[in-house]
C-alpha positions as CSV (number, residue, x, y, z in Angstrom):
1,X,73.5,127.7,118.5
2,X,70.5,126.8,116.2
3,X,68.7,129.2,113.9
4,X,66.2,130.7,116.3
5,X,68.8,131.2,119.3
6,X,71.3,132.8,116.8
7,X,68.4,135.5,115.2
8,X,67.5,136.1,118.9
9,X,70.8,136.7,119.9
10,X,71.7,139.3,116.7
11,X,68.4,141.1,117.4
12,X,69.6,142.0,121.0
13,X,73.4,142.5,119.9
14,X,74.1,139.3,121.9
15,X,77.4,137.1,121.5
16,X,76.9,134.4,118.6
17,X,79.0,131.7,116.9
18,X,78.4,133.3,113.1
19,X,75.7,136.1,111.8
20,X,72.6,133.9,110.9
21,X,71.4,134.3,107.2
22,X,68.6,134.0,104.8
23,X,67.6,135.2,101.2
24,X,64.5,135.8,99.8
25,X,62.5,136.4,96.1
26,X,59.6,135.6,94.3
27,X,58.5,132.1,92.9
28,X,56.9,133.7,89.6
29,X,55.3,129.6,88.6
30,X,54.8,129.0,92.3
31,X,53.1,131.8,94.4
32,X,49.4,131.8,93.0
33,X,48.2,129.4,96.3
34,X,49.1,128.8,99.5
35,X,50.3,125.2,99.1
36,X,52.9,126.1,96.2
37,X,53.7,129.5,97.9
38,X,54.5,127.5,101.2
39,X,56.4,124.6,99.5
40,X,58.6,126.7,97.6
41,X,59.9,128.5,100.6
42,X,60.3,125.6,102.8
43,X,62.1,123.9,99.6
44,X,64.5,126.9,99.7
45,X,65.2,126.9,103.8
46,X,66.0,123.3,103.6
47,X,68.4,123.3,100.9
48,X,70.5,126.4,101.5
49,X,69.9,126.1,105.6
50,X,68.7,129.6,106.0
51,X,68.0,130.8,109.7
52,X,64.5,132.5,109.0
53,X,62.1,132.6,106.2
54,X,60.8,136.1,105.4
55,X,57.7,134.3,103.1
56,X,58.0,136.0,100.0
57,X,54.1,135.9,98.6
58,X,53.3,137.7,95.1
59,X,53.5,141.0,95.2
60,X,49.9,142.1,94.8
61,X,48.1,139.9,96.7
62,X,47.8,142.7,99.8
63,X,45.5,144.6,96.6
64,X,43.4,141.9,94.8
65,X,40.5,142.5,97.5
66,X,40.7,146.0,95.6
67,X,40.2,144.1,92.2
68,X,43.9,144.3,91.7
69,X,44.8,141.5,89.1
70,X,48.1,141.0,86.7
71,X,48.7,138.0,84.1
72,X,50.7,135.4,84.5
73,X,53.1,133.6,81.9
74,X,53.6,130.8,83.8
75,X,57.1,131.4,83.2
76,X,59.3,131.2,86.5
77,X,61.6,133.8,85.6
78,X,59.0,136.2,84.2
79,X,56.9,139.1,86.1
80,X,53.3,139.0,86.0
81,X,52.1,142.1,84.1
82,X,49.8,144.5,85.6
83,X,45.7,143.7,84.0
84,X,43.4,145.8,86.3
85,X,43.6,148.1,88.7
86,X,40.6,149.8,90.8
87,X,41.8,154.1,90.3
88,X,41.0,155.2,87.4
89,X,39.7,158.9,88.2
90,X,39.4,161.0,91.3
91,X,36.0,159.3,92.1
92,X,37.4,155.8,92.5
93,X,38.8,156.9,95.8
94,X,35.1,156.1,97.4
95,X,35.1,152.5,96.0
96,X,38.6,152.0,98.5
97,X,36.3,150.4,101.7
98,X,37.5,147.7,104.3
99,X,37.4,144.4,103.2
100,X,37.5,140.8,105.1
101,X,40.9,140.2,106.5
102,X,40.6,136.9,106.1
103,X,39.0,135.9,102.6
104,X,40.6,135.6,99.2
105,X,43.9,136.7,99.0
106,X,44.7,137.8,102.3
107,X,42.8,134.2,103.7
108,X,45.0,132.4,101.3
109,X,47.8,134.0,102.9
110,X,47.2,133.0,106.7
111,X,46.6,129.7,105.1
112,X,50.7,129.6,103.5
113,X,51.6,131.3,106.6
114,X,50.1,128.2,108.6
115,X,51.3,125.7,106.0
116,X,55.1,126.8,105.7
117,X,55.5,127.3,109.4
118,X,54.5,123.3,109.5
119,X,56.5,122.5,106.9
120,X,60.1,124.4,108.4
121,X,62.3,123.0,111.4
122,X,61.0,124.5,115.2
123,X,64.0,125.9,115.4
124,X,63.9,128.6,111.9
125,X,61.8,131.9,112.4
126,X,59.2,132.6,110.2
127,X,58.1,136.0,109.3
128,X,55.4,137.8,106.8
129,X,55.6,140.4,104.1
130,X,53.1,142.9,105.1
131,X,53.3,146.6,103.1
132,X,53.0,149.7,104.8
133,X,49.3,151.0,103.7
134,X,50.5,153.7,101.6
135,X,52.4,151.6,99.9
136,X,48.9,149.4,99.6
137,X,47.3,152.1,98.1
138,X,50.2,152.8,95.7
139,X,49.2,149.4,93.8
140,X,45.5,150.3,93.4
141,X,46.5,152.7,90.3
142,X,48.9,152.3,87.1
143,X,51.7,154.3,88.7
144,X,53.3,155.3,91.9
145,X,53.3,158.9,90.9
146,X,49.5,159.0,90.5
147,X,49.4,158.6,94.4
148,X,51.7,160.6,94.6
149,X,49.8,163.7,92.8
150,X,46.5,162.1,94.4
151,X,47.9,163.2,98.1
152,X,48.1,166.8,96.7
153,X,44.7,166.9,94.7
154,X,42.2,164.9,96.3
155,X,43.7,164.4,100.3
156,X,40.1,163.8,101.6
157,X,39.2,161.3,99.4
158,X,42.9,159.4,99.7
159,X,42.9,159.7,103.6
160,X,39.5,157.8,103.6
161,X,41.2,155.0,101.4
162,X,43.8,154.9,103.3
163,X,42.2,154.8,107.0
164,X,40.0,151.3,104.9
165,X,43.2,149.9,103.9
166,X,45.1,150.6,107.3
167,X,41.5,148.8,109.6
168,X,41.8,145.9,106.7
169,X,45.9,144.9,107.7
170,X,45.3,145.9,111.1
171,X,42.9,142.4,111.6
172,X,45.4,140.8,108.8
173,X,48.6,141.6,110.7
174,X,47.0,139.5,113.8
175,X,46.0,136.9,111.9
176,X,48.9,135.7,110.5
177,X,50.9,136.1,114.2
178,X,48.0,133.7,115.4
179,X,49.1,131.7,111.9
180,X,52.1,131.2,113.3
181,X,54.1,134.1,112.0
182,X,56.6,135.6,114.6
183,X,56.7,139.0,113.1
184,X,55.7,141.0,109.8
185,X,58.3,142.2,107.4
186,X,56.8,145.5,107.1
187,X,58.0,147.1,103.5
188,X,58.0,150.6,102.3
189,X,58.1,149.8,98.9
190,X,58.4,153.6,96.8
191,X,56.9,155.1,99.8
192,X,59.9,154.9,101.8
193,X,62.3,156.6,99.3
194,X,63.0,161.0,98.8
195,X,61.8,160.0,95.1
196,X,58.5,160.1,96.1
197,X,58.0,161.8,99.6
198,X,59.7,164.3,101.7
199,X,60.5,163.3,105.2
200,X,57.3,165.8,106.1
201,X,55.2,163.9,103.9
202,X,56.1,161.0,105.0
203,X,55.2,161.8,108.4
204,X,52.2,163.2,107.5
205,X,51.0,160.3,105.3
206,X,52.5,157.0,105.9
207,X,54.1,157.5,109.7
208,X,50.4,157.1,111.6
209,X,49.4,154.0,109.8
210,X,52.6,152.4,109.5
211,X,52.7,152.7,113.4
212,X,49.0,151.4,113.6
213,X,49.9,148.1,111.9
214,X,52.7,148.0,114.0
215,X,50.7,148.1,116.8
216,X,49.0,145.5,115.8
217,X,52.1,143.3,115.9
218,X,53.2,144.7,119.3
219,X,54.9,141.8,121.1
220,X,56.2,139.6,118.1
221,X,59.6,139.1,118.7
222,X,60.8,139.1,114.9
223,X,59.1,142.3,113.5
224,X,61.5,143.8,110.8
225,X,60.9,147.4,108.7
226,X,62.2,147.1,105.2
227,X,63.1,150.4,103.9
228,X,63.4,150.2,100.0
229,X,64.8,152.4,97.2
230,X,67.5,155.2,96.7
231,X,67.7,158.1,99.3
232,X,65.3,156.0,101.1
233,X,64.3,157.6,104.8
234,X,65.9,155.0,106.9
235,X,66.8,157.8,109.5
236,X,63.0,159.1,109.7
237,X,61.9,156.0,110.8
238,X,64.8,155.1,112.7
239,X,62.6,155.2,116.2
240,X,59.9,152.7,114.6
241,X,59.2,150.0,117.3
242,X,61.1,147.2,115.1
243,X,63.9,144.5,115.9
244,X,65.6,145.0,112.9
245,X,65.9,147.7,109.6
246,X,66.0,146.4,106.2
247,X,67.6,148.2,103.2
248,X,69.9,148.4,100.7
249,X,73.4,149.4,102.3
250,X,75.4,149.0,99.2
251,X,73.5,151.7,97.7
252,X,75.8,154.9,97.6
253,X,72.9,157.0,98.4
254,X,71.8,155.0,101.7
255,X,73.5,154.7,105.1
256,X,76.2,151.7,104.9
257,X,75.6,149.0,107.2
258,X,78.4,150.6,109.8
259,X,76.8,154.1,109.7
260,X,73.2,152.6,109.9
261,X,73.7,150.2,113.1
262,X,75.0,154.0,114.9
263,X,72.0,155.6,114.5
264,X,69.7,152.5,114.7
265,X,68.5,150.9,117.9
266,X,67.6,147.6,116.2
267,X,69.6,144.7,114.4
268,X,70.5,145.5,110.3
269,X,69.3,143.1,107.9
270,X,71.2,143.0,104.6
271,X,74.7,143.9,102.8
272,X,74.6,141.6,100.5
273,X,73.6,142.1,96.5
274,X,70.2,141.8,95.4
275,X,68.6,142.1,91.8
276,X,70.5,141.4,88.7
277,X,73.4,142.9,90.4
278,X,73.5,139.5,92.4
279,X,72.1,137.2,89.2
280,X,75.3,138.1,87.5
281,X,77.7,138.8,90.5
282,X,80.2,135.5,90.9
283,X,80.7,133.9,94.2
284,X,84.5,135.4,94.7
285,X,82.9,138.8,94.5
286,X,79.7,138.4,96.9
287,X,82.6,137.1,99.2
288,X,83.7,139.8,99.6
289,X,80.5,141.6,100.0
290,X,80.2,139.5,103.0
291,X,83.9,140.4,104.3
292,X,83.5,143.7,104.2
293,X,79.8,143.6,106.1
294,X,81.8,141.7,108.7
295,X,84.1,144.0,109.1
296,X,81.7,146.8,109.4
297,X,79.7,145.1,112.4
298,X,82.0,143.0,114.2
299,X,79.0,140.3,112.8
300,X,76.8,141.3,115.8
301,X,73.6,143.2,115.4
302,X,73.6,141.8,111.7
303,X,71.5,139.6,109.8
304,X,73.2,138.8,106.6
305,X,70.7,139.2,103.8
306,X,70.0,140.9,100.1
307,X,69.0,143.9,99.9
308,X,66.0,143.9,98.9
309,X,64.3,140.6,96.7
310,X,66.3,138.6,94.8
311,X,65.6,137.5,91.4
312,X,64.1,134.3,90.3
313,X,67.6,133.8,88.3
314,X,70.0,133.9,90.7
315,X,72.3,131.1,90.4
316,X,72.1,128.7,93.2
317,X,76.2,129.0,93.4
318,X,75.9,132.7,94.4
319,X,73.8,131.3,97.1
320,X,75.4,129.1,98.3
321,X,78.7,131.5,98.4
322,X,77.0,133.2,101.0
323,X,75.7,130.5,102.9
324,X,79.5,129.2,103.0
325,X,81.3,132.1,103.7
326,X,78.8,132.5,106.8
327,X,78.9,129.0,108.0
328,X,82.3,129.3,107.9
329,X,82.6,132.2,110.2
330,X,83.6,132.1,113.7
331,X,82.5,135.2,115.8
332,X,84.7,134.4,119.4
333,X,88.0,134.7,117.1
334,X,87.0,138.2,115.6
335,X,87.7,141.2,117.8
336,X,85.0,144.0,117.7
337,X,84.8,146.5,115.0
């Protein structure tokens, strides 16, 4: 099989020869234009042979049309510290209006979204980070928990931000499928997580627009919902209209890969380390990460992946563990789980 025929077949629960794989993080000295962005990931497809590329871009450009900015180092290891930010006081709600889905940050994006999918084989999937809006309008003030308190104090003013935000991605989700993106990687961020919204909440407050934008994606053939945190809410968004869930199922407070593909319609993406837990993890033990996700799904419906992003330190050996261990699997000689 190549790349694209075995991601097809895991997001349908087809037969395969081995799960497909990728990994994912930021390029802290690379991501700050479209050219670099793109090169970097293509660089990291071709030498670890990864089956897809969810582009990784920096992590507030979906806010700088906001006047979102943060300082770089120039350091590849280092995060970029947060500089500005648009909510400063209740009033700065009104200042939250639609802005040009194609300009600036979000046209430099369709631009590395156009770029990498010319520089990867045919044959590897491409697909585009793309936050939920909520999440969005959790980066326009210092803290998460300012939103959070926000929702409570000042709804009217944060529902009109919100429906700006959720018109803005709606254009920029279409853009980057005509880019040549088959499908968004649609992440939750905090707002996906108990820690900062009950289930009601979430209906009420992300649910409507998150659906919207996937609306706008309706028909991509790769569209994957990454559901981050601790006691995230993987099961109250279990009916989203998505190929595959993302999230961290070696976290003891989630649903483990086994118990998520039973009450999941869609493929699982993940299993595998992510964070510093995979920086300093050695390749013996991410093997057996990988065992134990294979024996948990038979390796059908199952894209083998972090977690969540990896760090900018992970040792190319832990990689390339993985990739091994996958490559090396043989599907028809496994029986079902």
């Amino acid at each position: 099989m190549n790349s694209r025929e075995r991601v097809w077949a895991a997001l349908r629960g087809e037969p395969l020869d081995r799960p497909p794989a990728s990994f994912w993080g930021h390029f802290y000295d690379r991501e700050s234009s479209a050219a670099e962005l793109a090169a970097a990931a293509a660089e990291g497809q071709h030498r670890y042979g990864w089956d897809w590329v969810k582009l990784n871009p920096r992590k507030h450009y979906h806010v700088e049309p906001w006047g979102v900015t943060y300082r770089y180092s120039g350091s590849r290891t280092e995060k970029p510290v947060l500089t500005s930010w648009p909510i400063k006081r209740p009033t700065d709600w009104s200042s939250i209006t639609p802005r040009p889905h194609d300009q600036g940050a979000l046209g430099e994006q369709i631009e590395a979204v156009r770029l990498t999918r010319a520089a990867l084989p045919k044959d590897v999937p491409l697909i585009e980070t793309v936050f939920t809006p909520l999440a969005i309008l959790g980066e326009m003030v210092e803290g998460p928990e300012e939103l959070r308190d926000a929702l409570r104090s000042h709804p009217a003013a944060v529902r009109s931000a919100l429906e700006a935000v959720t018109q803005t991605f709606e254009k920029f989700v279409r853009a980057v499928l005509a880019a040549g993106a088959e499908g968004i990687f649609l992440a939750t961020v905090d707002w996906g997580a108990q820690r900062m919204l009950s289930a009601g909440e979430h209906r009420e407050w992300s649910r409507p627009h998150d659906r919207r934008l996937l609306d706008a994606a309706r028909g991509a053939p790769f569209n994957v919902l990454h559901v981050c945190k601790s006691r995230n809410l993987l099961t109250e968004v279990a009916d989203y209209p998505v190929k595959a869930f993302s999230w961290d199922a070696l976290d003891p407070t989630n649903l483990s890969l086994g118990a998520g593909l039973l009450k999941l319609r869609g493929a699982a993406m993940g299993g595998i380390s992510y964070d510093t837990s995979l920086a300093t993890a050695d390749p013996e033990r991410l093997g057996a990460e990988y065992s134990r996700g294979l024996e948990a799904t038979g390796g059908r419906r199952w894209l083998v992946a972090p977690g969540c992003s990896i760090p900018p330190s992970t040792s190319p050996s832990n990689l390339e563990a993985v990739r091994d261990a996958v490559h090396a699997t043989r599907l028809k000689e496994m029986p079902l789980p």
